[in-house]
C-alpha positions in Angstrom: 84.3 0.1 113.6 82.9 3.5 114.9 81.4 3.0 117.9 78.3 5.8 118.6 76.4 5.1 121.6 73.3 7.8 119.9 73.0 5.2 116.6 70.0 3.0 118.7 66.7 4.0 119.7 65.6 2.4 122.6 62.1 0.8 122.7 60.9 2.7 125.8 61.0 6.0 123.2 63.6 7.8 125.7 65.9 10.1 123.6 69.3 9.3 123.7 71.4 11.2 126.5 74.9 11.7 124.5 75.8 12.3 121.1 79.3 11.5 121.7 80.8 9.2 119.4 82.8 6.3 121.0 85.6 5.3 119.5 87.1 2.3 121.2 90.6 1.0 120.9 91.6 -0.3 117.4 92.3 -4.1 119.3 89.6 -4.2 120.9 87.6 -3.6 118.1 89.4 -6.0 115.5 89.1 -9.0 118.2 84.9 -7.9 118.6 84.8 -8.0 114.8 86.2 -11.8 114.8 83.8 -13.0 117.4 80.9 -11.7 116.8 77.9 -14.3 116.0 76.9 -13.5 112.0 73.6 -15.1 112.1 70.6 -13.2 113.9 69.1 -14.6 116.8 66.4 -17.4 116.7 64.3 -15.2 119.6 64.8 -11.8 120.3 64.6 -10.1 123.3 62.4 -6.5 123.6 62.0 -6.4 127.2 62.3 -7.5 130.5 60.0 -6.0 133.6 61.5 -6.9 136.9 62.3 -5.9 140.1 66.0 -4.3 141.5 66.5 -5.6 144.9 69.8 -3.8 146.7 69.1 -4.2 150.3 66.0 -3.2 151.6 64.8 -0.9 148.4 63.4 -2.6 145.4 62.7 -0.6 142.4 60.6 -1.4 139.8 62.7 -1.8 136.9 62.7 -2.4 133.1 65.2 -3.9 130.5 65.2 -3.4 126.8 67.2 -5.2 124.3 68.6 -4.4 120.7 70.8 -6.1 118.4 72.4 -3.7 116.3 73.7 -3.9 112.9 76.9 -4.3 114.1 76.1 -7.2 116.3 76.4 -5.7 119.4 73.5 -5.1 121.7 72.1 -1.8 123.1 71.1 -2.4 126.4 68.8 0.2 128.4 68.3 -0.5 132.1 65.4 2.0 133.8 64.2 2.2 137.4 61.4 4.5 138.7 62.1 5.5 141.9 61.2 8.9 143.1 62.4 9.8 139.6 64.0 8.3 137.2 67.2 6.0 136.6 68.1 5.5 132.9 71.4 3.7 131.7 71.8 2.8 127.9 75.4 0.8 126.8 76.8 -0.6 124.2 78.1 -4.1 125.1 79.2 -7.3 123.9 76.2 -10.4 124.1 75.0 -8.1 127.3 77.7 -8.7 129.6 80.7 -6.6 128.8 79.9 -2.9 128.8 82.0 -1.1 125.8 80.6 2.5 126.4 77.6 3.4 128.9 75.5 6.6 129.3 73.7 7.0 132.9 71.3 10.0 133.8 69.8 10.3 136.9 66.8 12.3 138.2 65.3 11.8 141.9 64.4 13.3 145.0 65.6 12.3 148.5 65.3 13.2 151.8 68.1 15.4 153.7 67.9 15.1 157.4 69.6 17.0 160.3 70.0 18.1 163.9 70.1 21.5 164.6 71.1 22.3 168.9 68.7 24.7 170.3 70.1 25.1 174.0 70.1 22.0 175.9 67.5 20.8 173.6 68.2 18.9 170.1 65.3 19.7 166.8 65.8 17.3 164.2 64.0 18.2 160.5 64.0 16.8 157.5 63.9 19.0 153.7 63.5 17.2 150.2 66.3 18.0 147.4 66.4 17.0 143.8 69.6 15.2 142.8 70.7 15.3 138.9 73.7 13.5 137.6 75.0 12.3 134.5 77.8 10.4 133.8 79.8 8.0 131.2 81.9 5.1 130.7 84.1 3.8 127.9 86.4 0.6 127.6 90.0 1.2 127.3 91.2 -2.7 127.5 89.5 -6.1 126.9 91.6 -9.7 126.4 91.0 -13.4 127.7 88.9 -16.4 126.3 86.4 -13.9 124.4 84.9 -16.6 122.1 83.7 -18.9 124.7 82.0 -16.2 126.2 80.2 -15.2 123.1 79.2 -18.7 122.7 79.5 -20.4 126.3 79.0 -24.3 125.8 77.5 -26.2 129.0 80.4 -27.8 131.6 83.2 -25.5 130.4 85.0 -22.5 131.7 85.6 -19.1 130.4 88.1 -16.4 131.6 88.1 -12.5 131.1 89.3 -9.2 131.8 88.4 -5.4 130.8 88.8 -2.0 132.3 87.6 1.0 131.8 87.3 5.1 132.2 84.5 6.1 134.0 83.0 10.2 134.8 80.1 11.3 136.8 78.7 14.7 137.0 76.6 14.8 140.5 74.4 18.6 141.1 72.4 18.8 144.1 70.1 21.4 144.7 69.9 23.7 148.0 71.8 25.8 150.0 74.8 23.7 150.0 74.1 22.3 146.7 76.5 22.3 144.0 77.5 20.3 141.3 80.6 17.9 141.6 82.4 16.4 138.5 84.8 13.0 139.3 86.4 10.6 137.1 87.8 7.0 138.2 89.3 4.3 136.5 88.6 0.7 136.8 89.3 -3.2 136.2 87.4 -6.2 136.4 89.1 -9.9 135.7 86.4 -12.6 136.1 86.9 -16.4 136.0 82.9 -18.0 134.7 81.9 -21.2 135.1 78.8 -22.7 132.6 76.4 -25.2 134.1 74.3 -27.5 132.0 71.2 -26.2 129.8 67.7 -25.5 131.6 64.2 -24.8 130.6 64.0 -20.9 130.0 60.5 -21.0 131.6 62.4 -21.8 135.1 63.3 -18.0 134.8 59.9 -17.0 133.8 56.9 -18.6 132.5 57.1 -16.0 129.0 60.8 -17.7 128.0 61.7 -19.9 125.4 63.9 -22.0 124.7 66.8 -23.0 127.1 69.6 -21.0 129.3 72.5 -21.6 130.5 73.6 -20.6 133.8 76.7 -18.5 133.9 78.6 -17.3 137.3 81.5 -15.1 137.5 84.0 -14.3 140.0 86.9 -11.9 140.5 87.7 -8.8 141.8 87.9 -5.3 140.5 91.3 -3.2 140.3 90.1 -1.3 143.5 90.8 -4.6 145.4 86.8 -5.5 145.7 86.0 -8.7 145.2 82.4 -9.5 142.7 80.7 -12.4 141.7 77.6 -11.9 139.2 75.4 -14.7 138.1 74.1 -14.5 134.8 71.5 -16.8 132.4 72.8 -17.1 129.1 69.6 -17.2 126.9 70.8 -19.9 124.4 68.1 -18.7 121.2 68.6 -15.2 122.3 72.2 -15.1 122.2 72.5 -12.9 125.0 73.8 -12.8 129.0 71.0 -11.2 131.2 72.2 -10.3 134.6 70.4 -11.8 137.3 72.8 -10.6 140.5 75.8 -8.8 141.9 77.5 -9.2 144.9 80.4 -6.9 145.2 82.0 -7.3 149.0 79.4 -9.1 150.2 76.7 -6.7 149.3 73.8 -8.6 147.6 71.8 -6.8 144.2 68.8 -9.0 142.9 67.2 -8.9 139.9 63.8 -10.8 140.0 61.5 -11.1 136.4 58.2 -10.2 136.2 57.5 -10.2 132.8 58.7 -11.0 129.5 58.6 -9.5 125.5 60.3 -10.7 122.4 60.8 -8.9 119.2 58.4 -11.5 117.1 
């Protein structure tokens, strides 16, 4: 199993950022190929509008779903925010990220102080900020089918890592472009509650869900819990929070599509 982030389109009409062909670890991709569901989903998911909320911002955002021919999903997360935020991946039932692509085009707001004799002038100039960057599983092990099919009242466990570089250019005088690369862990322990009316999550759903939540901590010693609904004829996790060290993301649903 080839792995090439470029083979999906996603429905928003974006190009794809990379052409790169991931090719992921020969395990991991034999243990994928055993656990992946066969059958197509009863309801498949196009879109999801919502809102980001990370402190006091709150983007608009926009999820788009495909199931790919080789069972994975393509995942594409976008938020307009003075500019653009685009990240497409590759991951398993839309919770485990095997290879991700992220471009990023904004403006912000540079402030400073400049001393003038005893007095202080503070100003203010807008840059443009452009990064890209990439991520690509190097490990994956634990209780992988119950977390492809999560049954209500039981418990899953998990753990991947990954390789992850960002290119960061900034434009200005002290502007520049800056290129890092870190790598990363995650082992999670998920709990599965009972079955609930999809329409609790928004009034566009069908079926049922099941909620998911997940704690652990990452390799860097941070510690992350994520809560996710499990979209039972969908077949698919959608994220609905993050808290990594306390520090709270929301994602809030506005709207919903399906496929058919």
């Amino acid at each position: 199993m080839t792995l090439c982030l470029c083979l999906f389109e996603t429905a928003h009409g974006q190009s794809p950022i990379s052409t790169n062909v991931v090719e992921v670890p020969a395990g991991i991709r034999d243990r994928i190929a055993e656990i992946l569901p066969k059958a197509e989903p009863a309801n498949a998911l196009r879109r999801i509008r919502g809102v980001v909320e990370s402190g006091d911002a709150k983007p608009v955002a926009e999820r788009y779903f495909e199931r790919l021919d080789n069972g994975l999903w393509g995942t594409t997360l976008v938020i307009t925010v003075r500019g653009a935020i685009i990240r497409r991946a590759l991951t398993l039932q839309g919770m485990i990220p095997l290879a991700t692509v992220t471009e990023i085009a904004r403006e912000f707001d540079a402030s400073s102080v400049v001393p003038l004799g005893k007095n202080f002038f503070s100003y203010s100039v807008t840059r443009d900020l452009k990064a890209n960057g990439s991520t690509n599983i190097t490990a994956l092990s634990g209780e992988l089918a119950q977390l492809v099919a999560p049954a209500s009242g039981t418990k899953f466990s998990f753990e991947h890592a990954w390789e992850a570089q960002s290119v960061v250019t900034t434009s200005g005088l002290f502007g520049g472009t800056r290129v890092s690369n870190v790598s990363l862990g995650l082992k999670q322990a998920c709990a599965v509650e009972n079955e609930r009316d999809a329409s609790t999550l928004h009034a566009n759903f069908r079926g049922k869900f099941l909620p998911v939540s997940c704690e652990g901590k990452l390799s860097n010693g941070s510690t992350r819990i994520d809560q996710y609904a499990f979209v039972v004829d969908g077949g698919m996790y959608i994220l609905l929070s993050t808290t990594t060290d306390g520090r709270l993301e929301k994602y809030t649903i506005s709207d919903v599509e399906y496929v058919k």
